[in-house]
C-alpha positions as CSV (number, residue, x, y, z in Angstrom):
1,X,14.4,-6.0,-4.4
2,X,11.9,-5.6,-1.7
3,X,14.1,-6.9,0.9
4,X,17.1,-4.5,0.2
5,X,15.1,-1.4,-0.2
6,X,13.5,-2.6,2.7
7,X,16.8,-2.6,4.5
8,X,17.5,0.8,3.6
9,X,14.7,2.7,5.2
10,X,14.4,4.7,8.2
11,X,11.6,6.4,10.6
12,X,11.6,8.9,7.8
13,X,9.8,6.3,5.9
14,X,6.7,4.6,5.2
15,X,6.3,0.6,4.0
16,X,3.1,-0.5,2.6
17,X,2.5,-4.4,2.4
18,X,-0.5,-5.4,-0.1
19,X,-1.3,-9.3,0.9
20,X,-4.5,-10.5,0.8
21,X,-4.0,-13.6,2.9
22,X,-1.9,-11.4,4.6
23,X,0.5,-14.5,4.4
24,X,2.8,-13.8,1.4
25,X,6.3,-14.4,2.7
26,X,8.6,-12.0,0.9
27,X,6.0,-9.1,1.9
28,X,5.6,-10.0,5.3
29,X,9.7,-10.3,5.4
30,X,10.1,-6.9,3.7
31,X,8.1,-5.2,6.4
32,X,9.9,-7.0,8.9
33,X,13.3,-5.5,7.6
34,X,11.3,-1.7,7.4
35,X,11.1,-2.0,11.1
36,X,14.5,-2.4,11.8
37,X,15.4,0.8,10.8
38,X,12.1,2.4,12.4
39,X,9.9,2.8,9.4
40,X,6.4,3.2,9.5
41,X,4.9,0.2,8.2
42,X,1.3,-0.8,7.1
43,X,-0.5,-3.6,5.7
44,X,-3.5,-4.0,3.4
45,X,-5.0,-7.3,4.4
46,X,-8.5,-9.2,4.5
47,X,-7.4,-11.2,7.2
48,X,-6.6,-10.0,10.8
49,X,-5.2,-13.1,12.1
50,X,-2.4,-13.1,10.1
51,X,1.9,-12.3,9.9
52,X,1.2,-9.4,8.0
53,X,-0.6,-7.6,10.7
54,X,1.9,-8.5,13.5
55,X,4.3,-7.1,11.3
56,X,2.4,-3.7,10.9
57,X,2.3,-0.7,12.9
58,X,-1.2,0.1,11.0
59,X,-3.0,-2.6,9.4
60,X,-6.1,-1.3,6.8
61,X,-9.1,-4.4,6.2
62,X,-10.6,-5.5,3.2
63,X,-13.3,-7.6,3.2
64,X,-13.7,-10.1,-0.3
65,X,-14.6,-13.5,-0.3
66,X,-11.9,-14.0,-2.9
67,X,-9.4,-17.1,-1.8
68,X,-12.9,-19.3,-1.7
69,X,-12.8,-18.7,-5.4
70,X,-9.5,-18.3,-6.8
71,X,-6.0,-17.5,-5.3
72,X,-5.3,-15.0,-8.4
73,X,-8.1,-12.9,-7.4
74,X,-10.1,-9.9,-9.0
75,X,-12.2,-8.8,-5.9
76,X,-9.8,-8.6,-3.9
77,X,-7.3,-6.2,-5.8
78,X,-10.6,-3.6,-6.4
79,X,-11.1,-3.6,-2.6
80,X,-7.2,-2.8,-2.2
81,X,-6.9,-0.2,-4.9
82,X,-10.5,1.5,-3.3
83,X,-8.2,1.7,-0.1
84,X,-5.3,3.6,-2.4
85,X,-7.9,5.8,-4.0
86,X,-9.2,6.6,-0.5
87,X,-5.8,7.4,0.6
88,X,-4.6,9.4,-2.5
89,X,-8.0,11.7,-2.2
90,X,-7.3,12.5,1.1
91,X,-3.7,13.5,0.8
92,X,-4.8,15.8,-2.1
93,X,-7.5,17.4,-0.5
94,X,-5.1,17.7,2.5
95,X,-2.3,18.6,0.5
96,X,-0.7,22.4,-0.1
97,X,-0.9,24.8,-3.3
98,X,1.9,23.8,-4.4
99,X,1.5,19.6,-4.2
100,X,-1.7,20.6,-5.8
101,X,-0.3,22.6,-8.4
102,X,2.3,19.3,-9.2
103,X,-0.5,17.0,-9.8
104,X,-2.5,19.4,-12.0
105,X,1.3,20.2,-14.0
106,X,1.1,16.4,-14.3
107,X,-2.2,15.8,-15.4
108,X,-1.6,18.8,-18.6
109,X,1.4,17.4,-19.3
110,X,-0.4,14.0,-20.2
111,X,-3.3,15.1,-21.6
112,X,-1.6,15.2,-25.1
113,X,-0.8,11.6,-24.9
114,X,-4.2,10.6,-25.7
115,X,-6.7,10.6,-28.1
């Protein structure tokens, strides 16, 4: 799936790659394919020296001591999402009324489904 809606994408677009090794094939591939058709593409990585950064335009560092411990990793996801949490505060605070107004709309309409 990655790799055909990969294919599809444009320099309208934008591809994110999440690899901690920053070696995972099919992710490095699908960014690969996004610059064909002149996407934007960036990388969330701990590892510099690696495909996923040769195949990004914009590469964003973690740093987690994770594949010494395990290759399924916990520390190394929380360092990624603090990257998307980062990034989704600053588009909001950055954002207009209205794009405002959609994630407030959002956040009432989901309020009843919890306790």
């Amino acid at each position: 799936m990655q790799a055909i809606i990969a294919s599809h994408l444009d320099r309208q677009s934008v591809a994110i790659g999440i690899s901690h090794s920053g070696s995972s094939k099919d992710i490095v591939e699908a960014l690969r394919l996004s610059k064909i058709g002149s996407a934007t593409t960036i990388c969330v990585t701990n590892f510099a020296a690696s495909p996923i950064v040769e195949a990004s335009d914009i590469a964003l560092f973690t740093k987690s001591d994770e594949t010494k411990h395990s290759i399924l990793g916990m520390s190394s996801r929380i360092a990624q999402l603090t990257i998307f949490d980062a990034i989704y505060t600053y588009i909001v605070i950055h954002s207009d009324k209205a794009a405002r107004g959609a994630i407030y709309n959002t956040e009432v309409a989901l309020q009843n489904k919890k306790y």
